[in-house]
C-alpha positions, 0 to 999 in steps of 0.5 A: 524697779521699785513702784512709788505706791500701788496706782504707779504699779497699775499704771504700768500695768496699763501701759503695758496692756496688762489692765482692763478697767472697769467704770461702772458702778460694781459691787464689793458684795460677791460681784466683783470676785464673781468678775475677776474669777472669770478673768483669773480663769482665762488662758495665763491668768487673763488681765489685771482689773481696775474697778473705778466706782466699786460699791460698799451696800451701794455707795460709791467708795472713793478708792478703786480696787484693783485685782489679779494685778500678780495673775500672770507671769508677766505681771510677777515679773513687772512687779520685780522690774524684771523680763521674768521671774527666773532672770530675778532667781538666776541673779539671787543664786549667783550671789549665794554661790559666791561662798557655799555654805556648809549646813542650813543655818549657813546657808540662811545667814548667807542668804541674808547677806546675798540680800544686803549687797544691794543695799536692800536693809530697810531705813526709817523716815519721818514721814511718807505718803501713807500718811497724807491722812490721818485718823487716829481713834484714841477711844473706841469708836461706836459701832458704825452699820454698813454702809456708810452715811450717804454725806461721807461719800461726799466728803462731808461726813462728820465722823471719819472714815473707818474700815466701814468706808473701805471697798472690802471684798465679801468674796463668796456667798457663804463667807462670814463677811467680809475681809481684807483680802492683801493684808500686810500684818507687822508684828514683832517678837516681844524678846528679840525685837525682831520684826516679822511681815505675814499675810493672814485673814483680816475678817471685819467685824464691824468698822472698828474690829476685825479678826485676827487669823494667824494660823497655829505655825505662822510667826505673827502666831508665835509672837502672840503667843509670847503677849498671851503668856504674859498678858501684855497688849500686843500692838498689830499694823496692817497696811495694804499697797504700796510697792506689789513686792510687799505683799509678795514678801509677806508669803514668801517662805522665809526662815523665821527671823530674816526681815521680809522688808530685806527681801522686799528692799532686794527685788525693788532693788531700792531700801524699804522706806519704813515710818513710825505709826501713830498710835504704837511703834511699829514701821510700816512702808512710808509708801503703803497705800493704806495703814490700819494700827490697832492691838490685840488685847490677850486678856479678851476671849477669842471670837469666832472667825469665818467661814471663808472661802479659801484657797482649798477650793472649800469654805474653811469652818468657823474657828476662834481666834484673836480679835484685833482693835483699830486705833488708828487709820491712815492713808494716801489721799489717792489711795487705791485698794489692792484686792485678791481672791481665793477659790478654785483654783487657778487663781492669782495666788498660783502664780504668786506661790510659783514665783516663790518656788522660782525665787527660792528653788536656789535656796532649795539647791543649796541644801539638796544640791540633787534638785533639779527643780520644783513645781506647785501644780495649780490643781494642787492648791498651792502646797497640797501637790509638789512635784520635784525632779532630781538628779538620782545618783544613789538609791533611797535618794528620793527618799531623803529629798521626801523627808529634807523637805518636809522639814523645811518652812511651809513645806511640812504643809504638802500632802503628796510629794512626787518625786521624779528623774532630771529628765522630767518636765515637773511643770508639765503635769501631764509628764509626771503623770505619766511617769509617776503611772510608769515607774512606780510598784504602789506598795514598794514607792510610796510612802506615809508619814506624819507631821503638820498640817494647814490649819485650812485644810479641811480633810484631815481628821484633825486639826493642823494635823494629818498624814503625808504621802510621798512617792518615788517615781524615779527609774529604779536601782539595784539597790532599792529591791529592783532586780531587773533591767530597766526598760529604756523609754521609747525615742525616735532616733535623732538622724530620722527625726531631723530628716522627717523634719526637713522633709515636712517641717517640725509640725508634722 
């Protein structure tokens, strides 16, 4: 179902018991993260939280945040109408077989199509309520300390609000400051036209600048690169809220060129409503809670970004990278902000990363019709640890899955690839453990290469470069040097297991 604005999303939540709301007066400075991290922590992901006087240095902001709303599978699943994830992933895989494809670039023009059949393309309108308010900054406006005036909480303040005023997070003690942590970050390729939605860390620097983190593979990056090559300002939107489905679609793996709003327009089963900015013309979601337009500038030099806290489990390091200027705000008058956070994990972003696994594991099938499924262990933090069962029906299989999808997306970023049979639970880590301890002679399964690596990865000798590791935990043929019998894995035999569980029941 499509949600009219992030508040229509969390009043689901609400009716559903999938939200505690919070009234006192909490912190955005380390105590709200603090909060929402013993609750990421809970048995299947906790409940999402509404934060309703949430402070900025003190003052009391206007907008709730909300967080942890996609922390769980039942909330993914809500926020694409659905009874669960694999209902919505079922669904897109049967349109895609309607014609098999015969190589990749196929298979993504059918996927764009599979799509469109719900009449998913987004469409332009006049106006929409993100832009109930409007503040446009046509001149830089002066440096604004935090917080703000006292009066600007109570309506009164002469300047408009600037990103000063919004409740954004300072996540953990040693961060640089704070950040937006649900960005929506539009761009659009200056030769093509074709428009890209991603996700990268917007660091405030002060109420009118923030940074720009689009790491080195990212599309955004490489649309910049294109302004910086010929030195032309690049107009940036951002825009937070809406229907949850957006920021959903900015970490999806897409294949460069296919527009997130289509894939958007497709889960909420309703077009992407989309309306020009004011001050450049980019579209953004007519329905979004909060815009923030600007442009980055390529003759200015980069500044530093960070630290953060990250989803690694580490603060990632200080690096240089494009600065962004505001020119413009706008939003609805009963704006909420929607908030996440990263660490340790589990965290939300599990279970938002394993949602994208379920989504696309038919596009995966598609190319590797051996793939059984696809699991991201949480302790792997994403795309460190993948494991993938298959059916094995040659030897060296596991191999090519190893390679094939190192070479597809955000897959080149995975450290350690395990490979294990059809039969194995993947999502049950204990299982592949078990397995993978079992069925592999280290020297003979295992593999090393090179290729690309997280730019927030910490661990690689350098960056956005490193080393891979894969390993072949599926029971061995003839054909791969194994000149034994293959033990038979030890089972009870059916007809005793089915007496023993008429006589004491299936818990015994």
């Amino acid at each position: 179902m499509a949600f009219d604005s992030f508040r229509d999303f969390v009043n689901q939540l609400e009716k559903a018991g999938e939200l505690k709301r919070i009234s006192q007066p909490v912190a955005t400075e380390l105590e709200i993260t603090e909060i929402a991290n013993r609750e990421m922590k809970l048995p299947d992901g906790g409940k999402a939280l509404l934060f309703e006087q949430p402070t900025i240095n003190g003052v009391v902001s206007p907008f709730p945040v909300a967080i942890n709303t996609l922390g769980s599978h039942k909330r993914m699943a809500m926020s694409m109408g659905a009874e669960s994830v694999e209902q919505v992933a079922n669904e897109l895989g049967a349109l895609m077989k309607a014609k098999p494809p015969t190589s990749f670039k196929e298979a993504i023009k059918l996927l764009s199509l599979a799509l469109d059949l719900r009449h998913a393309k987004p469409k332009t309108v006049k106006s929409g309520a993100c832009k109930e308010v409007i503040h446009r900054y046509d001149a830089p406006a002066p440096a604004q300390s935090w917080p703000p005036a006292p009066d600007w909480q109570k309506g009164t303040s002469p300047n408009p609000p600037t990103l000063a005023n919004l409740p954004i997070l300072k996540c953990w003690p040693l961060d640089g400051g704070r950040f937006i942590t649900l960005p929506c970050v539009v761009t659009k390729d200056p030769d093509t036209g074709e428009r890209n939605l991603g996700m990268y860390r917007i660091q405030v620097y002060d109420d009118h600048t923030t940074g720009m983190h689009w790491q080195l593979q990212k599309v955004g990056a490489r649309h910049g690169r294109r302004y910086y090559e010929t030195g032309t300002r690049m107009p940036v939107a951002i825009f937070v809220g809406g229907d949850p489905m957006y920021p959903f679609a900015a970490t999806a793996p897409l294949p460069d060129g296919l527009d997130e709003f289509l894939l958007a327009g497709y889960l909420r089963k309703k077009s992407v409503e989309l309306v020009k900015c004011e001050t450049n013309d980019l579209e953004v979601p007519a329905n979004a809670d909060f815009v923030i337009e600007g442009y980055v500038d390529p003759t200015e030099p980069l500044r530093e970004e960070g630290p953060f806290g990250d989803h690694t489990g580490y603060y990632t390091l200080p690096e240089p990278y494009p600065v962004f200027h505001v020119t413009a705000i706008t939003h609805r008058k009963d704006a909420v902000y929607p908030a996440t956070i990263v660490g340790i994990p589990p965290m939300e972003d599990f279970y938002i990363g394993g949602a994208s696994v379920k989504l696309f594991l038919p596009i995966f099938k598609m190319n590797f019709p051996e793939i059984v499924d696809i699991a991201l262990p949480a302790e792997g933090v994403f795309h460190n640890l993948v494991f993938v069962s298959i059916k094995k029906t040659y030897p060296m299989q596991a191999y090519k899955i190893m390679h094939g999808l190192w070479g597809m997306g955000q897959m080149m970023f995975t450290k350690y690839l395990v490979i294990v049979d059809a039969e194995v639970n993947v999502h049950n880590t204990s299982e592949v453990l078990f397995h993978l301890t079992a069925n592999t002679d280290p020297q003979r399964d295992s593999i090393f290469t090179k290729g690309p690596s997280d730019v927030l990865d910490h661990a690689t000798s350098e960056i956005a470069m490193g080393s891979k590791m894969g390993f072949d935990a599926t029971k061995k043929l003839p054909g791969e040097g194994f000149k034994r019998a293959w033990p038979p894995l030890i089972k009870m035999d059916e007809a005793v297991q089915r007496k023993m569980d008429s006589l004491f029941g299936n818990g015994r």
